[in-house]
Every structure is written in C-alpha cells, then in structure tokens.
C-alpha positions as CSV (number, residue, x, y, z in Angstrom):
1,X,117.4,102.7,94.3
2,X,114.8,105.9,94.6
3,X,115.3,108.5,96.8
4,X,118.0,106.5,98.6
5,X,115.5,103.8,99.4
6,X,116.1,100.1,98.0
7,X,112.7,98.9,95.7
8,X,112.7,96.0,97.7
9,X,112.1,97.4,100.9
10,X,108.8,98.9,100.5
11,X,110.3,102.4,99.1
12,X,108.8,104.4,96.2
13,X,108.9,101.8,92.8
14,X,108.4,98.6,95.2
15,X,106.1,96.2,94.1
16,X,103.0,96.8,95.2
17,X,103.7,100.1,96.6
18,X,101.1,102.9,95.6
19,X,102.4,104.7,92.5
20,X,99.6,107.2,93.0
21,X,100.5,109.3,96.7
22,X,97.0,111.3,95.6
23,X,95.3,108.1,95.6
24,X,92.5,108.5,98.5
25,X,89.5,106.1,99.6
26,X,90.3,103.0,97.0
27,X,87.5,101.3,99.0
28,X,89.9,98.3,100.3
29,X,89.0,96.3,103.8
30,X,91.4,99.0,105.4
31,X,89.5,102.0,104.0
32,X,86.1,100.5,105.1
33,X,87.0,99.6,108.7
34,X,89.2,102.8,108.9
35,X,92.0,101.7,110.8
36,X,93.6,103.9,113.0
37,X,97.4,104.3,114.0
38,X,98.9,105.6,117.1
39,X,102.4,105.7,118.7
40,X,103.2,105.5,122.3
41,X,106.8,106.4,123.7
42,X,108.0,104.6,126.4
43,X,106.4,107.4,129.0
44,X,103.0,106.8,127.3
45,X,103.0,110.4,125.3
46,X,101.4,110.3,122.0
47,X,104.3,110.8,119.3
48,X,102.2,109.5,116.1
49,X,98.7,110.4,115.0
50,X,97.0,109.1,111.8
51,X,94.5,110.9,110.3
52,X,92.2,108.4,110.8
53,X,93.3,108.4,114.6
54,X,91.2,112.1,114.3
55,X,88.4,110.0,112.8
56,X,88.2,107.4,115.6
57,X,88.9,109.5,118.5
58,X,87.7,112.6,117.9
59,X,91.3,114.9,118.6
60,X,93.2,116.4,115.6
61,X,96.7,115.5,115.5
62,X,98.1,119.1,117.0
63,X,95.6,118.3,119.9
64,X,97.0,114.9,120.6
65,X,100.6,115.0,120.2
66,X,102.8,114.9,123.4
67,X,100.0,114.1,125.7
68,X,99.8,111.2,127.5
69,X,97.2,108.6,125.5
70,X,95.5,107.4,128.9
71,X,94.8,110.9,130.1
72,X,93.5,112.1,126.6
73,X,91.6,108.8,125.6
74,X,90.5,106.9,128.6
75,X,88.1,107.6,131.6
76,X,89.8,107.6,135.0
77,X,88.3,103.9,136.0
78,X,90.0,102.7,133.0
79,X,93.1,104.1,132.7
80,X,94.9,101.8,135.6
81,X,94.1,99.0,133.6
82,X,95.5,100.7,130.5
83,X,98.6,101.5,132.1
84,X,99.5,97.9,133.3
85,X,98.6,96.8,129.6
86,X,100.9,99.4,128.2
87,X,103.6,98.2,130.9
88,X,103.1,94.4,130.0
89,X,103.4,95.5,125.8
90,X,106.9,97.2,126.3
91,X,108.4,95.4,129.1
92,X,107.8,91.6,127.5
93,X,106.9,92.8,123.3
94,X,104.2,90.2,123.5
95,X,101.5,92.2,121.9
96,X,97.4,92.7,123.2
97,X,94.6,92.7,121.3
98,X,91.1,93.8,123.0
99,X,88.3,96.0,122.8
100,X,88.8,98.9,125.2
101,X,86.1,101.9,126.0
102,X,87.5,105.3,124.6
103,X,86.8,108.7,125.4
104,X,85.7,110.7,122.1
105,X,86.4,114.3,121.7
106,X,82.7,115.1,121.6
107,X,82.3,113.2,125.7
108,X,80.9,110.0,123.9
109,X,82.6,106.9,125.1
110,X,83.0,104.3,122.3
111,X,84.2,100.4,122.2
112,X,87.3,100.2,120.2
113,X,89.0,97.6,119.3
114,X,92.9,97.5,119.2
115,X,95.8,96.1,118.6
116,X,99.2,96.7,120.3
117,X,102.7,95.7,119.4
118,X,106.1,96.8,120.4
119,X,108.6,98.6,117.8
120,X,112.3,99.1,118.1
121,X,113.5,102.1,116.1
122,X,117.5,101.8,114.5
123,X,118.8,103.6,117.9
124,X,117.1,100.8,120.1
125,X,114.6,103.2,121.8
126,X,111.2,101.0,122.1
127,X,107.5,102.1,121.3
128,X,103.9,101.4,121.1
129,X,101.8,101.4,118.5
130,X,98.2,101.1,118.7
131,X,96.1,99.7,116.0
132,X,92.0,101.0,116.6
133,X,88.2,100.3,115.0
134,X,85.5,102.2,116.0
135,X,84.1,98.4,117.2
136,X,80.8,99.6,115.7
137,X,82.2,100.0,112.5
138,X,84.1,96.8,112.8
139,X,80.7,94.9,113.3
140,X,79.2,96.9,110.4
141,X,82.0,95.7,108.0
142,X,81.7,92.1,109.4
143,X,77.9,92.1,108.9
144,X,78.0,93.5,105.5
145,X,81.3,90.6,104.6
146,X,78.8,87.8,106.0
147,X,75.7,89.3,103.9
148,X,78.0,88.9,100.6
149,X,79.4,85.8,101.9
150,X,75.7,84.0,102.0
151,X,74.5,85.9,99.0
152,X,77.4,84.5,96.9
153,X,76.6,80.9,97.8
154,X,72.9,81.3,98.0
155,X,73.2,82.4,94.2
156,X,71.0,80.3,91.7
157,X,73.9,81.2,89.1
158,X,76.6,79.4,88.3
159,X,79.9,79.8,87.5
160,X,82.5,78.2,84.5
161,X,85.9,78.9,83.6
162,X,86.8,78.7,80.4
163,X,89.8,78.9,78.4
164,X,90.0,81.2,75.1
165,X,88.2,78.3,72.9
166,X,85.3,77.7,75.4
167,X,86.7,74.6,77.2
168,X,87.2,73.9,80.9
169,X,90.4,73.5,81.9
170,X,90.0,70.5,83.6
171,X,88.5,69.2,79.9
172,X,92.1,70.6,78.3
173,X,94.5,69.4,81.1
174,X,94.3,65.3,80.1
175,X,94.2,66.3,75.8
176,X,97.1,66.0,74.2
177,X,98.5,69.3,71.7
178,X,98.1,67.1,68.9
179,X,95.3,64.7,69.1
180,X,95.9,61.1,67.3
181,X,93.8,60.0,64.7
182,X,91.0,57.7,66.4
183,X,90.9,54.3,65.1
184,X,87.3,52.7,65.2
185,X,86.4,50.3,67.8
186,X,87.1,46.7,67.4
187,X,84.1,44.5,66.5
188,X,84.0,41.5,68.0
189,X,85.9,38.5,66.3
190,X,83.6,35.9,65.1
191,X,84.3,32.3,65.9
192,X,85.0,29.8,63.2
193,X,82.1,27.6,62.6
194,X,82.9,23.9,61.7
C-alpha cells in the first residue's frame, strides 16, 4: 500500500499505472484525439474541468467551474435538448453517446462528439461526466488510422517470425527436443523367383 492507496486499485505502483507524473504527450490514441473530461452535478454546474476540456472548448478551468455547462457551452436552440439528455443520463444511468454543436470560447460553434455516463461518489451523491472530441479531430485521427491500415496491407513486404535459431514457430511446434536418429527408407522387398 502507497500513500494509503492499495496497488491493485489503480493507486501509485499499480500495474500499468504511469511511474512518470512528468510524463506529457506519449503520443497514445488518447493524446492524438485529445479527449476531454467534464463533470456535471446534479444541477448541471460544471465541478470538473480537464485541461484538455480548455483545449476543446475554448474556457480555462477558473472560467468554467460552477457555471452551468448548457449556458456556457451550448447555443440557446440547443440547450433544451441538452437538458432533457442530461435529465435522461442521471434519472435512468443509461449513458448517451452523440455528436452535439458546442459553443467555443472564441464564438465558433464546433461538432463534438461525447460521451456521457453517470457516477456515484462514496456518499451516493450522483454526477455526469462528459467525455468530448473536437469531431474534426476525431475524423482526422480516423482517416490517418484507415491510411495505416491500407498501407500496412497494401505493403509488397512481408513478414516472418522467427525464433532465436531462424525457425518459424510453426516449423518448431511438431519437432521433438531431441530428434531420433532417421532410419533410411525401406526398399521395396523383392519377390522370390522360382
């Protein structure tokens, strides 16, 4: 146990966990697309912003904390329809997943797409949070993942995998540790003459 936090449960010294908190842009699928994180209390008020919130909407954590996320992020024809999404999220915990139009801080208004499930904290108070992509970004990513995709199987090279003593495994697999000696085939027997 670190820091009063079991290994197992994702603390510091889990597996997998990052062992290097400096550690910034490793260039993983989450880095490219930028994914955005934001929590909604149960009135709707922003209560957690994500640096990368700032990059997809625009609004620095100090100017989106405690306001209302429809009133900061969505235009006025949209925000009805927001509200009744919101309402279905934390009333039933079936999540939504959609591509909504978002006001930017700089007036622009941007497809993002999201993704919105319900969390209970240890004191049973419920909340929203709101996973975003810049949709434009998402597309990019997707594009670039199809462009590898065909360039890997288009690829006049191929591949082998060996073992240490230039064998494919599949060759290896049915060969015993310890071959037998080979005896030489049998020659046909000749019939007796009379």
């Amino acid at each position: 146990m670190t820091d009063g936090v079991p290994p197992e449960t994702g603390g510091p010294g889990a597996a997998g966990a990052d062992t290097d908190a400096g550690r910034q842009g490793t260039g993983s699928l989450l880095d490219l697309l930028n994914v955005a994180a934001v929590v909604v209390d149960v009135d709707g008020r922003i209560v957690f912003w994500s640096p990368q919130a700032t990059d997809v909407f625009g609004h620095t954590a100090e100017e989106a904390l405690g306001r209302y996320a429809a009133r900061l992020l969505l235009g006025e024809e949209d925000r009805h329809r927001a509200v009744e999404l919101f309402a279905t999220v934390m009333t039933t915990g079936r999540s939504w997943a959609g591509t909504f139009p978002v006001l930017h801080r700089d007036g622009t208004t941007r497809l993002v797409e999201f993704r919105n499930v319900r969390l209970q904290d240890d004191l049973g108070d419920v909340y929203a949070l709101g996973i975003a992509v810049d949709l434009t970004t998402l597309h990019d990513v997707e594009d670039r993942l199809a462009f590898s995709d065909q360039l890997v199987s288009q690829a006049p090279v191929g591949l082998a995998l060996l073992d240490a003593d230039m064998r494919s495994p599949s060759n290896t697999s049915s060969r015993s540790e310890h071959p037998t000696e080979s005896t030489p085939p049998a020659t046909p027997a000749s019939s007796p003459r009379a």
